[in-house]
C-alpha positions, 0 to 999 in steps of 0.5 A: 623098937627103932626110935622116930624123928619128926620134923617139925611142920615149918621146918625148911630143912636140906634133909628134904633135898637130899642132904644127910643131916638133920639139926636140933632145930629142926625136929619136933622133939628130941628124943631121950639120951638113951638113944644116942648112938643109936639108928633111927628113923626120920620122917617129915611132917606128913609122915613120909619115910625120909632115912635111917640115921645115927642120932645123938642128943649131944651134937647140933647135928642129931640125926646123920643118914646111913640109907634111904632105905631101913638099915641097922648099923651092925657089921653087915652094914659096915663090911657092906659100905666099907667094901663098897667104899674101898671098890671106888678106889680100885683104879687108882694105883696108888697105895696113899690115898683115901679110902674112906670120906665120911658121908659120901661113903655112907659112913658119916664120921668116918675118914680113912687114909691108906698109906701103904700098908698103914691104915689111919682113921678118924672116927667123929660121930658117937655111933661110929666110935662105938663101932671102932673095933669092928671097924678095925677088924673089917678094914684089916681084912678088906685092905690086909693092913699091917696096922690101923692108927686111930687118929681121934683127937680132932675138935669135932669129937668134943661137939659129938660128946666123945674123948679125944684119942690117939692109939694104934689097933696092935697098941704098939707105937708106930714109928715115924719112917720114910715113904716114897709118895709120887716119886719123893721120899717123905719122913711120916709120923703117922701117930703123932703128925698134923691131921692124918700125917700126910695132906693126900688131898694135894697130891694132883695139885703138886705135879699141876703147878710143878709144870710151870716151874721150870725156869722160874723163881718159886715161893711155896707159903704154907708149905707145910712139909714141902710138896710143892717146893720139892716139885717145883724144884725137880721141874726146875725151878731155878730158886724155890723158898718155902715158907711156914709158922708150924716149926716142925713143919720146916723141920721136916720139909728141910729134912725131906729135901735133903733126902730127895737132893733138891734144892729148897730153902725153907723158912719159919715165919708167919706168912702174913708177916713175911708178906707184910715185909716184902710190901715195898720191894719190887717184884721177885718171884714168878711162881707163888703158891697159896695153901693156906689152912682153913681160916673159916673153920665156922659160918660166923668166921667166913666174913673175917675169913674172906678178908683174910684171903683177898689180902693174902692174895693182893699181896701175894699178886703184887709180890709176881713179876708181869706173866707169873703164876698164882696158884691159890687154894681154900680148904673150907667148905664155909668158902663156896667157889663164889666167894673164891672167885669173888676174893680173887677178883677184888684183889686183882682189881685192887693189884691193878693186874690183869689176871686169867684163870689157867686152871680150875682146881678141886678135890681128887678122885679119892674125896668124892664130893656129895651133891647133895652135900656142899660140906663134903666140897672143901678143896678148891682153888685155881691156878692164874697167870698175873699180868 
C-alpha cells in the first residue's frame, strides 16, 4: 500500500505552486524509516492529490515529485523519462552535452553528461541510487554507450544518508584521454577530474566572449582548464593570461594549449590575491572574464557571497582599460538575476565607470531550467562594456 503525506494545514509551501519539493517542516508527520526510498504520495491539507514523489526521512527534502500523476519508480518509469529526457536533446548535434537535469527531467538526483561515447552520472537521492544498475543498463541501451562512470561522491549524497563513491559500470578504470570539444582538443579525466570532468555548461559562453578578443589583451580568472583563454586566443587576442588556485587545473590548461598550439599563459594563483596585487597598477587588460565557483553554496552564505562578488567585480572593472569587456558569471542558484544585477551595479558605482550590458547570459539548451523550480537556474551572467 502506497504511503501518504500531509501537509500541515498552515503550511505556506511552494509544492503548492508547482515546485517538486516538500520539506520536513512542512508536513504533519513524517513517516516511518522503512519508506525511505520508497514513493508516495503527497497531499494538501484538504486532502487533494498533490504528486507521486520518493521520500527519505534522512534529508530535509523528504519528498521530491516523480509526476503529478500516481507513478511507480520501476524500470518502466525510468526508460519512459530517460528516452524522454534524451529526445529533448536530439537537435543538438554535438555528442558533449547533458542528457539528464535532474528534476527538470523528472529524475530528481539525477545529471548525466554525455561525452562521446562516455557516459558520466551522478546519482544524489536515496531512491535513485537504489536504481543505479537499472539506470545504467537503460542509458547503455538508449545511448549505445561504451562506458558509464558514476561520479557519486559529491556532498549532497551525505544530506541524503547515502555513501560517497566513484567506479565505472565495466568496473575497469577509465583512462584519462584526449576529446575534441568545439573545435579544441581537451586531456579529460573523467573518473578522477572536478565534478563531471568537463564544465558543458560553459560551452555557448566560450565562443560568446571569444568574439570580442580579437585585438585585445585577455584575462581569463578562474579559468580552470582553459576554455576561455584558448577561445580567445584563437580569435586573436593579442596577450591571453589565465588565472586559477586548483594547481592541477593550471596543469592542464598549460597541457591543453600546448596541444591546441595557442598562445596562453596560465598562472596559479589565488585570484582574489592577484587582484589585490594589481589595486595600484594602471589599467592593462581589455578583456576580463569572471567564472567563479559558487561562493553561495547555502542561503545563510549569500550575504558574504554578495560581498564577495561586488568586490570581485570592482576590482575586476578598475583592472579594464576605457571601452573593455567584462564578462561575469555566478553558478549559484541562492544568486537570482537581482542580486547579480544588483552587485554589478554597486561595483560600477563605487569604479566611478559607466557600464552597459552587451549581453545577457544563461544555462544552454541541454540544462533546462523548471519555472517552477528557481533551483534549477544556476548559470547566469552578462557580458558588459566598462567605459
Amino acid at each position: 500500500m502506497i504511503q501518504t503525506l500531509k501537509l500541515k494545514p498552515n503550511a505556506n509551501s511552494r509544492v503548492l505552486n508547482g515546485h517538486p519539493w516538500v520539506f520536513a517542516n512542512e508536513v504533519d508527520a513524517l513517516l516511518p524509516a522503512s519508506n525511505d526510498g520508497q514513493v508516495v504520495e503527497c497531499r494538501d491539507r484538504t486532502g487533494r492529490f498533490l504528486g507521486s514523489g520518493i521520500y527519505n526521512s534522512k534529508s530535509q527534502i523528504i519528498w521530491r515529485r516523480l509526476s503529478r500523476e500516481r507513478a511507480a519508480l520501476d524500470e518502466a518509469y525510468l526508460r519512459r523519462t530517460l528516452e524522454a529526457a534524451i529526445a529533448r536533446r536530439s537537435q543538438i548535434a554535438s555528442p558533449f552535452k547533458r542528457l539528464v537535469w535532474s528534476e527538470s527531467d523528472e529524475l530528481p538526483g539525477i545529471v548525466v553528461d554525455q561525452f562521446g561515447d562516455t557516459l558520466v552520472v551522478q546519482i544524489q537521492t536515496l531512491a535513485m541510487d537504489q536504481h543505479s544498475a537499472l539506470i545504467g543498463e537503460i542509458l547503455t541501451q538508449l545511448t549505445g554507450a561504451a562506458e558509464i562512470i558514476y561520479r557519486n561522491d559529491s556532498n549532497l549524497r551525505k544530506l541524503e544518508g547515502i555513501l560517497p563513491e566513484v567506479h565505472t559500470r565495466s568496473g575497469k578504470i577509465w583512462e584519462p584521454r584526449w576529446a575534441t570539444i568545439d573545435g579544441f582538443d581537451y586531456w579529460l579525466d573523467l573518473q578522477g577530474g572536478q565534478k563531471t570532468g568537463f564544465y558543458l555548461d560553459q560551452r555557448l559562453q566560450h565562443a560568446a566572449v571569444a568574439k570580442y578578443a580579437k585585438g585585445r589583451r585577455v584575462l581569463d580568472a578562474f579559468c580552470n582548464q582553459g576554455s576561455f583563454a584558448m577561445h580567445c586566443a584563437r580569435a586573436g587576442a593579442t596577450m591571453v593570461r589565465g588565472l586559477d588556485s586548483a594547481f592541477d587545473a593550471i596543469g592542464q590548461a598549460k597541457k591543453n594549449a600546448e596541444r591546441n598550439q595557442v598562445q596562453a599563459e596560465f598562472v596559479g594563483i589565488n585570484v582574489f590575491d592577484w587582484f589585490t596585487g594589481q589595486r595600484d597598477a594602471a589599467p592593462a587588460w581589455d578583456l576580463i572574464i569572471l567564472d567563479p565557483p559558487p561562493f553561495a553554496k547555502s542561503k545563510s552564505a549569500l550575504d558574504n557571497a554578495l560581498r564577495g562578488y561586488k568586490e570581485l567585480n570592482l576590482r575586476a572593472m578598475k583592472a579594464l582599460t576605457p571601452g573593455g569587456i567584462l564578462a561575469t558569471y555566478t553558478c549559484s542558484h541562492h544568486m537570482q538575476d537581482a542580486e547579480l544585477r544588483g552587485v554589478l551595479a554597486e561595483a560600477a558605482n563605487d569604479a566611478k565607470r559607466r557600464v552597459q550590458v552587451i549581453e545577457w547570459s544563461n544555462q544552454p539548451p541541454d540544462h533546462p531550467v523548471l519555472v517552477t523550480m528557481a533551483e534549477s537556474e544556476y548559470l547566469r551572467g552578462y557580458i558588459l562594456r566598462v567605459e
